[in-house]
HTML snippet that shows the backbone in 3Dmol.js (N, CA, C, O; Angstrom):
<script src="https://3Dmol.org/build/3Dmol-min.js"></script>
<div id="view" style="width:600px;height:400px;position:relative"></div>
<script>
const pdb = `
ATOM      1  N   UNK A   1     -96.473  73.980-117.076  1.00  0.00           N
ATOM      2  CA  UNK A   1     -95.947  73.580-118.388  1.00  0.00           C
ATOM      3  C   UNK A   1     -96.019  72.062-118.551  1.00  0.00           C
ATOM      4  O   UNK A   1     -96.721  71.493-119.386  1.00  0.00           O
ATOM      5  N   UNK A   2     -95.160  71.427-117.601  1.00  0.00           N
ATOM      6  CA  UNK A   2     -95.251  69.825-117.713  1.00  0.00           C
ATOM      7  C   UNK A   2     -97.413  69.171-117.856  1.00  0.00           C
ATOM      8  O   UNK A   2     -98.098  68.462-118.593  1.00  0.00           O
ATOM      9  N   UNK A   3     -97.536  69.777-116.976  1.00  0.00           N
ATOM     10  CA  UNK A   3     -99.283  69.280-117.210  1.00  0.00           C
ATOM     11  C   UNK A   3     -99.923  69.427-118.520  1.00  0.00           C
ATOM     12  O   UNK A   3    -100.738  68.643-119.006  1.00  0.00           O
ATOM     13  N   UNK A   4     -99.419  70.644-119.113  1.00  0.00           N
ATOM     14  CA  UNK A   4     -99.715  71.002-120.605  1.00  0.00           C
ATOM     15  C   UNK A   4     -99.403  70.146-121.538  1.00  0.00           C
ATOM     16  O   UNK A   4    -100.250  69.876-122.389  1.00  0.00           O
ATOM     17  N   UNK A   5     -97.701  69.343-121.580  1.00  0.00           N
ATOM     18  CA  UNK A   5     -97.250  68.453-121.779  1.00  0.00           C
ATOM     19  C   UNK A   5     -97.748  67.156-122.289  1.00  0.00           C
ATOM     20  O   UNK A   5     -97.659  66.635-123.400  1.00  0.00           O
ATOM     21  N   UNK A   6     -98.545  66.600-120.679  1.00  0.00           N
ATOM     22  CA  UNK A   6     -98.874  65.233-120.972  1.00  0.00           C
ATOM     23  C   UNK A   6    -100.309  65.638-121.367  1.00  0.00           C
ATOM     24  O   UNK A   6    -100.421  65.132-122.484  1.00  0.00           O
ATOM     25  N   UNK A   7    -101.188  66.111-121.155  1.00  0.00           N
ATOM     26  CA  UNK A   7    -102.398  66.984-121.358  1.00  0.00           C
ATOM     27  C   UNK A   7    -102.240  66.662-123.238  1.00  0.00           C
ATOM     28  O   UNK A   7    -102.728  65.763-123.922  1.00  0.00           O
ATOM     29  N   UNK A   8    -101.721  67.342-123.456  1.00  0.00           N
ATOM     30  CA  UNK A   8    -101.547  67.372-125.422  1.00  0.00           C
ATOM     31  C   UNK A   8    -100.859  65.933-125.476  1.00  0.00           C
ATOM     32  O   UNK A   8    -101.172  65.696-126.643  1.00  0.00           O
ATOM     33  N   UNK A   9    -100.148  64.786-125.076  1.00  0.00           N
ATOM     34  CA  UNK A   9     -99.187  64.068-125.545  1.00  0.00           C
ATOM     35  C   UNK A   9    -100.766  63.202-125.315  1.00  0.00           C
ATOM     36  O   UNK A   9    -101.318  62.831-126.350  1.00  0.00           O
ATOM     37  N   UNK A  10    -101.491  62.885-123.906  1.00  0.00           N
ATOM     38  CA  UNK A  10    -102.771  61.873-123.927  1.00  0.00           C
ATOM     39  C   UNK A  10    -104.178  62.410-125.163  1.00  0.00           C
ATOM     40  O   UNK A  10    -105.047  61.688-125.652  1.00  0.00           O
ATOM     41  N   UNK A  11    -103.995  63.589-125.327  1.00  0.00           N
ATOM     42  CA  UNK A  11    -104.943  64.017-126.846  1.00  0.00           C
ATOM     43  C   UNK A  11    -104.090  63.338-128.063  1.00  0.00           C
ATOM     44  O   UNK A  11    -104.575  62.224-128.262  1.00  0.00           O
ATOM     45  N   UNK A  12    -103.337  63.513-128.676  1.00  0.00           N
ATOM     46  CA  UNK A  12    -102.337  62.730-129.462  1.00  0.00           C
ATOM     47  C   UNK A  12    -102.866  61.570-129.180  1.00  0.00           C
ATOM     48  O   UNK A  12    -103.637  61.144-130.039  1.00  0.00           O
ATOM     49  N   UNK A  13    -102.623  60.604-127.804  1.00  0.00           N
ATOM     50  CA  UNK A  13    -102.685  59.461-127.877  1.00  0.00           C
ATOM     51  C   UNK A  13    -104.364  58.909-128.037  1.00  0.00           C
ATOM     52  O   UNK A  13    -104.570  57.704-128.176  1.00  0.00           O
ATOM     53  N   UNK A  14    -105.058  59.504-128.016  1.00  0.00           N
ATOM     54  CA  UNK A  14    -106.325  59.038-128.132  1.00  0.00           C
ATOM     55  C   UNK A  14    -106.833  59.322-129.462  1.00  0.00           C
ATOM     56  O   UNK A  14    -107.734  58.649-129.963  1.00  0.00           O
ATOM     57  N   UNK A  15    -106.073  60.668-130.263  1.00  0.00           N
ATOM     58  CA  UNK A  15    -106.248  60.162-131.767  1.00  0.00           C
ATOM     59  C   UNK A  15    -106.071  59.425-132.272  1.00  0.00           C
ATOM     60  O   UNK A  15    -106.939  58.821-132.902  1.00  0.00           O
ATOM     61  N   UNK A  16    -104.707  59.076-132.236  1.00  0.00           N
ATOM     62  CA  UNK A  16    -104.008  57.837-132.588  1.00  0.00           C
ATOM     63  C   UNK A  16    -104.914  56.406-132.535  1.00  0.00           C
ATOM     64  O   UNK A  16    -105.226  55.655-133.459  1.00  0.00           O
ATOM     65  N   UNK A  17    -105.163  56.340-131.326  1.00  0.00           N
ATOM     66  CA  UNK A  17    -106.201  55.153-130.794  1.00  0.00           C
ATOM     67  C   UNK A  17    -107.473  55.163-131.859  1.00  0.00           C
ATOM     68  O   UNK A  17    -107.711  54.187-132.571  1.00  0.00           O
ATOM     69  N   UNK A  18    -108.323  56.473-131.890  1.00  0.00           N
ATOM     70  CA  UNK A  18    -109.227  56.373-132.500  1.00  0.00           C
ATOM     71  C   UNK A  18    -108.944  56.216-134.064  1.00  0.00           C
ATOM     72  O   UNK A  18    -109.767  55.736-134.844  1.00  0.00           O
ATOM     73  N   UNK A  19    -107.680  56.679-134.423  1.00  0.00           N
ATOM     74  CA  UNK A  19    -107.223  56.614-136.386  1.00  0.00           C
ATOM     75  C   UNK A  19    -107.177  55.107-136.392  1.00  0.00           C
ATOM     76  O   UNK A  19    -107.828  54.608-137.310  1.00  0.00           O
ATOM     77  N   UNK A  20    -106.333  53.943-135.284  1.00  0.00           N
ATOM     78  CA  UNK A  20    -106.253  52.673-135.676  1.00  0.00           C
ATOM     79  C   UNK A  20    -107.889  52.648-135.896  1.00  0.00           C
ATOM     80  O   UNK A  20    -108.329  52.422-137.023  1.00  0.00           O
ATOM     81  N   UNK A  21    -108.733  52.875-134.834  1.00  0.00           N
ATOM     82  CA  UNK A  21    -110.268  51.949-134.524  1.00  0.00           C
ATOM     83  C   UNK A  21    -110.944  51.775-135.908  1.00  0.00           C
ATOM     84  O   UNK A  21    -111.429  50.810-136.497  1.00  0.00           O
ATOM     85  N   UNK A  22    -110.787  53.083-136.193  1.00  0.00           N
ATOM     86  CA  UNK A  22    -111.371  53.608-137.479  1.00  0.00           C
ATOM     87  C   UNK A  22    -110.676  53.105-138.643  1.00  0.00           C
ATOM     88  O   UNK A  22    -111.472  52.749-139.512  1.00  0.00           O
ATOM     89  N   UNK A  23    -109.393  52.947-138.971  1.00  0.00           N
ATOM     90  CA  UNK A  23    -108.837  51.895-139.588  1.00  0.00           C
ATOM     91  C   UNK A  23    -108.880  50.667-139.658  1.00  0.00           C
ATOM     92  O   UNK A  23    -108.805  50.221-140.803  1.00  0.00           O
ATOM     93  N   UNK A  24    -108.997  49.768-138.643  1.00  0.00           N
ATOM     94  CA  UNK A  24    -109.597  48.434-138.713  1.00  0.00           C
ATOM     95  C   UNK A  24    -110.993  48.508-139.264  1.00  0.00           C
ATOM     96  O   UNK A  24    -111.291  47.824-140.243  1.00  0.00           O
ATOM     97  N   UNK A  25    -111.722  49.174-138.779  1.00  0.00           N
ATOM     98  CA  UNK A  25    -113.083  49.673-139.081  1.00  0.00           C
ATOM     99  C   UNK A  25    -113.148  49.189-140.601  1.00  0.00           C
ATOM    100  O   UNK A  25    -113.546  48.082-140.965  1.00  0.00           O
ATOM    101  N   UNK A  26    -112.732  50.111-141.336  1.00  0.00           N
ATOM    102  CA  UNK A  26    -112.777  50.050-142.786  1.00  0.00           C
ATOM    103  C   UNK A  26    -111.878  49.042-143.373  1.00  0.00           C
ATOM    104  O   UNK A  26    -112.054  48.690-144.540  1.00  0.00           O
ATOM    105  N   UNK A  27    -110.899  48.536-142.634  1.00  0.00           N
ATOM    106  CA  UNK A  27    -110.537  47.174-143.416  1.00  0.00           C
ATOM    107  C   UNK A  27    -111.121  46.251-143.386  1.00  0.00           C
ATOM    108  O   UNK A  27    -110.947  45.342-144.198  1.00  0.00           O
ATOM    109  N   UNK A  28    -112.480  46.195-141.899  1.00  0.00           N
ATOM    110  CA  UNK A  28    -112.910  44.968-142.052  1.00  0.00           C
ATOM    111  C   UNK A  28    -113.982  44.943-143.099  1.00  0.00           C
ATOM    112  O   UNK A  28    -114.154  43.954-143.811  1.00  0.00           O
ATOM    113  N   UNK A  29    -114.888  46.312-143.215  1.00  0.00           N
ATOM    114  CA  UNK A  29    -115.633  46.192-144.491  1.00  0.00           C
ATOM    115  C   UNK A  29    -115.156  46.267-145.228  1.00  0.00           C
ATOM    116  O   UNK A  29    -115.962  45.873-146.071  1.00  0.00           O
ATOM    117  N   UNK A  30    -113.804  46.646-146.016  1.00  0.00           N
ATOM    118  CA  UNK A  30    -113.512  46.332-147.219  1.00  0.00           C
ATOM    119  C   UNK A  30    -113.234  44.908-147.530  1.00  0.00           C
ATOM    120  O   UNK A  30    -113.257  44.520-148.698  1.00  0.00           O
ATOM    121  N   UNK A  31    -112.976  44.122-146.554  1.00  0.00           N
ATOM    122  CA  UNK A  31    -112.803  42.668-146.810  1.00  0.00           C
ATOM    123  C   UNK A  31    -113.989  41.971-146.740  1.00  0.00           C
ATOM    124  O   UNK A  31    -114.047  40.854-147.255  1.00  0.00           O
ATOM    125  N   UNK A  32    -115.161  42.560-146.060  1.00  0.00           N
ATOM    126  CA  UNK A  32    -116.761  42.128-146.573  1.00  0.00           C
ATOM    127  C   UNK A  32    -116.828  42.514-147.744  1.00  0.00           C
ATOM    128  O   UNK A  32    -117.026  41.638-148.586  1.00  0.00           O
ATOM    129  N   UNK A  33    -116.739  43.417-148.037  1.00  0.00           N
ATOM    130  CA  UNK A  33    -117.320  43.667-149.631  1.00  0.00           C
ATOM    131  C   UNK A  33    -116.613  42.621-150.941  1.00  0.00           C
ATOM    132  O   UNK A  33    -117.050  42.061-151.947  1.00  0.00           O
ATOM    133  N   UNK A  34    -115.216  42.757-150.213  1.00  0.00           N
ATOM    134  CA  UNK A  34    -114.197  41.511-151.495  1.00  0.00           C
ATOM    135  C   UNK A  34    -115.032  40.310-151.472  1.00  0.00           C
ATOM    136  O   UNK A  34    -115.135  39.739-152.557  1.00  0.00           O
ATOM    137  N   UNK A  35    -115.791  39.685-150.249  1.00  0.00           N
ATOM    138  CA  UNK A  35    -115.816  38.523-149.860  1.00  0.00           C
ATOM    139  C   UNK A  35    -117.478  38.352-151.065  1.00  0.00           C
ATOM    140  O   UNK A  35    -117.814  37.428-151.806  1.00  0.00           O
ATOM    141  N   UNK A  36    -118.118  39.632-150.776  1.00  0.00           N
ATOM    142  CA  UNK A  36    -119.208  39.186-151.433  1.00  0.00           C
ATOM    143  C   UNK A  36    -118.524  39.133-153.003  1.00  0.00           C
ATOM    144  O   UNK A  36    -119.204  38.763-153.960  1.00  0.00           O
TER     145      UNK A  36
END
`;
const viewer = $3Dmol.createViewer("view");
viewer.addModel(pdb, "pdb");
viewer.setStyle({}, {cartoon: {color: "spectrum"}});
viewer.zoomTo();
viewer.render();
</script>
C-alpha cells in the first residue's frame, strides 16, 4: 500500500513539474509576441 502511495504522490509530482515547464513555456512566448 505505502509503495502505491509514494508511486502516485511522485506521478502527481512530475505533472506538476511538467504543468509549471509548460507554463513558463508559454509565458515566455507570449511575452515574445507582446514584444514584437
Amino acid at each position: 500500500m505505502l509503495v502505491n502511495i509514494v508511486s502516485s504522490n511522485k506521478v502527481k509530482l512530475v505533472d506538476a513539474i511538467h504543468n509549471v515547464i509548460a507554463y513558463l513555456k508559454v509565458r515566455k512566448t507570449i511575452k515574445w509576441d507582446q514584444k514584437r
